[in-house]
N, C-alpha and C positions, 0 to 999 in steps of 0.2 A: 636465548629462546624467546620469540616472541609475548609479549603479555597480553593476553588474551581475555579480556575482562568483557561485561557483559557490554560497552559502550566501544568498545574496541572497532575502528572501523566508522564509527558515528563522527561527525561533522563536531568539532568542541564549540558549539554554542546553544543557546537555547534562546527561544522567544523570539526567533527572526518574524514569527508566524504576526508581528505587533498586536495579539492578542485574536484574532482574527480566525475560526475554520475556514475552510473552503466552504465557499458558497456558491449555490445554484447556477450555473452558468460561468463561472469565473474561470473554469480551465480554457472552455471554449475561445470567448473574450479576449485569453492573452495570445491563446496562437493565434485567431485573424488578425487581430492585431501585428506579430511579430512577423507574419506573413507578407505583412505591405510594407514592413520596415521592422531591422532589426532594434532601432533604438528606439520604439514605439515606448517603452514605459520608460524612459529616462527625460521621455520630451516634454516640454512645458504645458504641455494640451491632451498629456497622459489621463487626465480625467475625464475629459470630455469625449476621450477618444472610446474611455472604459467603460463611459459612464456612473462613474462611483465617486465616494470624496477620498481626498487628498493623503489618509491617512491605509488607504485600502490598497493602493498600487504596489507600495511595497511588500504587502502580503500576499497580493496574486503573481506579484513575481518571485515570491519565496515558494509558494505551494506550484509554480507550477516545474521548478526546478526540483522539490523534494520529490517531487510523482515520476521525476525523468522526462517529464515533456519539453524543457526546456533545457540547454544549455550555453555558458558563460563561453564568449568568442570575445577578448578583450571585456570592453566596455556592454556591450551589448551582449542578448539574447537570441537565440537561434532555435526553431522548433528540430525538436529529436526527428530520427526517424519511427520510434515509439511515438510519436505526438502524429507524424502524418497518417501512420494504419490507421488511430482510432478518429480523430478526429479531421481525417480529411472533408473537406464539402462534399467530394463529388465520391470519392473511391473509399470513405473512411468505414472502418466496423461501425461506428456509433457516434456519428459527429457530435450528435444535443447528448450526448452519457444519460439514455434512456432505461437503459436497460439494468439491472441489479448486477448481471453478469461485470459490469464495467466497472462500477460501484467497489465489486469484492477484488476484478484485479487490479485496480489503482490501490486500495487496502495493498496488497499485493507486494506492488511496487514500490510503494514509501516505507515499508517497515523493512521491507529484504535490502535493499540499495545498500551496493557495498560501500558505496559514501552515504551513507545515511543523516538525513538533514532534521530527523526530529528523533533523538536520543533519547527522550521520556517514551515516544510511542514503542521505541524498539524494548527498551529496557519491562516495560508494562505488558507485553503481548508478549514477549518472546522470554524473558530471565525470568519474571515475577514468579517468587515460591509460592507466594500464594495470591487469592484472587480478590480477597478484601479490604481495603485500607480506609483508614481516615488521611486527612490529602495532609495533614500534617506528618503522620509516619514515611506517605509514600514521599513526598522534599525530601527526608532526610535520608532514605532509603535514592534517590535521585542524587542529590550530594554526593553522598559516599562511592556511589560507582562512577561519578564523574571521575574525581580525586583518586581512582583505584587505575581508572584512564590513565591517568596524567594529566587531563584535562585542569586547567584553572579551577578552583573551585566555584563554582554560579555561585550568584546573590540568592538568598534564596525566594528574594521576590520574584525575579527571575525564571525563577524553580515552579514556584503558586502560579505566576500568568501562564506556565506549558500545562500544570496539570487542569485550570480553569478552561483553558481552549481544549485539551485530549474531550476532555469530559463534557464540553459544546458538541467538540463535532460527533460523538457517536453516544451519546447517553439522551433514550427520550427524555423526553418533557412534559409537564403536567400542562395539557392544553388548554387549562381555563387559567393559568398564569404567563404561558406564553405566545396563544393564540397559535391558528394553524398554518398563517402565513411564516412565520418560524421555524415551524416544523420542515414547510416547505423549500424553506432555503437553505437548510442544513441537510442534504443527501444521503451522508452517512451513515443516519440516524435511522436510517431504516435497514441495517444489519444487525441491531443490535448487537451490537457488540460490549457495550457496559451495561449494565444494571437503573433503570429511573433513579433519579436521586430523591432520596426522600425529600418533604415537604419543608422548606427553608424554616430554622427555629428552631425545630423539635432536637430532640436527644440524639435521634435513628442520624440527621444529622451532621451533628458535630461528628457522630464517630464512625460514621461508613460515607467517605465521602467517595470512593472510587470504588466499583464490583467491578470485576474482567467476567463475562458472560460466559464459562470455557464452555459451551456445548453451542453454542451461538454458529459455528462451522457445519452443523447441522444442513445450514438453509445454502449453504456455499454450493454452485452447481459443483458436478464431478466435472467437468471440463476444466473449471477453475483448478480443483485442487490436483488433477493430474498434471496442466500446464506449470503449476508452481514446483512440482513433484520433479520435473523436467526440468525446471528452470535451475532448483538447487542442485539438483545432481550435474549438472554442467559448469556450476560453479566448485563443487566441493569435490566430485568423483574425477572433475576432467571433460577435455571437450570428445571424446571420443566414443564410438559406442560402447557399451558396456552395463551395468547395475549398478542398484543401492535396495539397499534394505529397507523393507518396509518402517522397522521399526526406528532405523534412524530420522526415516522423514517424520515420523510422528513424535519421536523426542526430541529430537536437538531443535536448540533455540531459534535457529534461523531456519528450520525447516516449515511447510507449509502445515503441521500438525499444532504447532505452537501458533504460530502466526496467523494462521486462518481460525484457532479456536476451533479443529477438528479433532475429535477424538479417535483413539485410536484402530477401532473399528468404523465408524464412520469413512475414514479415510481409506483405509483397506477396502471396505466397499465399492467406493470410489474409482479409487484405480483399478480396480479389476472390470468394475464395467465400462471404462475405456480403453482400457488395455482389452478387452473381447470386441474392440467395434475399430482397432485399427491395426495394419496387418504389421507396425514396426513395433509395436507393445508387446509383452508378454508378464503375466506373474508366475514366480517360478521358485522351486524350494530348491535353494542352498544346500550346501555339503551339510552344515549344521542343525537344518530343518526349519532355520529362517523365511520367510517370500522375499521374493527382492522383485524390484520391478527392472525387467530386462526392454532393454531400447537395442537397436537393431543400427540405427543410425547417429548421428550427433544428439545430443541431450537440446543444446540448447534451438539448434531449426526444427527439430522435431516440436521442443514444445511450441514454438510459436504456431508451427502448422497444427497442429493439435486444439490450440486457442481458437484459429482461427475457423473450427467447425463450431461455433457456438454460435457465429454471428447472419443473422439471417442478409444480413447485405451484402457476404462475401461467396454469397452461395451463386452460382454451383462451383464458383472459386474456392472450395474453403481452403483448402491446403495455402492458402497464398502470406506469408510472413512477411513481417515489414521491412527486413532486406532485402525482398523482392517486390517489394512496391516503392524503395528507395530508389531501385535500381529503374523502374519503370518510368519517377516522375525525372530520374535523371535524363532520361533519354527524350522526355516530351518536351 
């Protein structure tokens, strides 16, 4: 029987990130880039081409592999057909990731990926018993599930530079210690998703160095959390039409209830006011008095069609999924 642990499925490394969030601009940057050549960050001119230093290449080619916009062809990098829907120039949902909406489905996509490339993030958003830690209990609580993996055991230095960057990229900051140009370069930061860190020195400190925000899914639109809603049930229900229960999306760990930080009515809200505005949705009570959300067609093209009514540039296309705008740049 398979082992099923909470890293199960997780990529066995940590710290590919070399210390580095995603920063403003940096998804964009690697697909034009990968676009005019697929060996563009392996080439010796990778910097000048990125515009960044020497030690940042390899983090914008880690984050842009962990989001799904990129994948491994040999030696080189190939943009997804996920990377051309959102950030095509011409045809993209959201080429510059203006919108919050993009924001929360890339959150989305790096913690769900069934090869998942940041094992701290999955393990913090989606296992975590509880929501407060000092970053020294959450290492060791990170160790143990590595090692319950099978995974190698990490260094735990290792361990500290993932929970240092988790807690870059989504935890504000006090803006008279790190100016708002900072603010501005880190994206993430504006879903709050963790908790401010207390003020560096003090007690509060040492011993709450990581909060998980669980009500933070609040701000998450309902298009997001039904598209994810869609997404899991295609992964776990099957590709076929069919249901799932409400309440499994809001409690299982890889479901968008954990993962998105929505609560369990919040989410139920959610889907229900999408599930009344499109004609393959339905919520609907179970033999046992459960809601399940009923889909009509495939789990997984529904959701993307689904997704794609959020984006004000695919309109009056929205139904349009990025296997069908694969299929389109194929033919041009």
């Amino acid at each position: 029987m398979p082992n099923h642990t909470p890293m199960t499925g997780c990529l066995p490394a940590f710290g590919r990130h070399r210390g580095y969030p995603p920063r403003d601009g940096w998804l964009r940057k690697v697909y034009l880039a990968l676009l005019q050549d697929h060996a563009a960050l392996r080439r010796p001119d990778a910097t000048v081409v990125l515009g960044v230093g020497k030690s940042m290449v390899p983090a914008m080619s880690f984050w842009s592999q962990a989001f799904g916009l990129a994948a491994r062809h040999g030696r080189d990098l190939v943009p997804t057909d996920r990377a051309h829907w959102l950030l095509d120039e011409e045809a993209g949902a959201d080429p510059f990731l203006e919108l919050d909406t993009s924001l929360w489905v890339l959150h989305w996509w790096l913690v769900s990926a069934e090869r998942c490339h940041v094992p701290s993030w999955r393990y913090l958003f989606g296992y975590s018993p509880i929501s407060r830690y000092s970053r020294a209990e959450l290492q060791g609580r990170l160790v143990a599930a590595a090692e319950a993996a099978g995974h190698k055991s990490p260094a735990r230095s290792v361990v500290a530079a993932d929970i240092a960057c988790l807690v870059s990229m989504y935890a504000l900051r006090d803006r008279d210690a790190t100016g708002v140009e900072d603010e501005l370069a880190n994206p993430f930061r504006t879903l709050h998703l963790l908790d401010p860190e207390p003020p560096a020195g003090g007690a509060a400190g040492r011993s709450h160095g990581v909060a998980v925000r669980r009500t933070a899914g609040r701000r998450c639109p309902d298009v997001v959390q039904a598209y994810a809603s869609l997404d899991f049930a295609a992964r776990t229900a099957g590709p076929a039409r069919g249901s799932i229960s409400l309440a499994r999306l809001a409690s299982d760990p890889l479901g968008p209830g954990r993962l998105l930080l929505t609560g369990n009515e919040d989410l139920r809200r959610a889907v229900h006011r999408v599930a009344g505005r499109h004609a393959d949705l339905a919520v609907v009570q179970s033999g046992d008095g459960q809601e399940t959300l009923a889909y009509s067609r495939g789990p997984a093209l529904l959701a993307e069609e689904v997704l794609a009514t959020a984006y004000p540039a695919l309109q009056p296309d929205a139904g349009r999924a990025w296997g069908q705008l694969a299929a389109a740049r194929s033919r041009s």
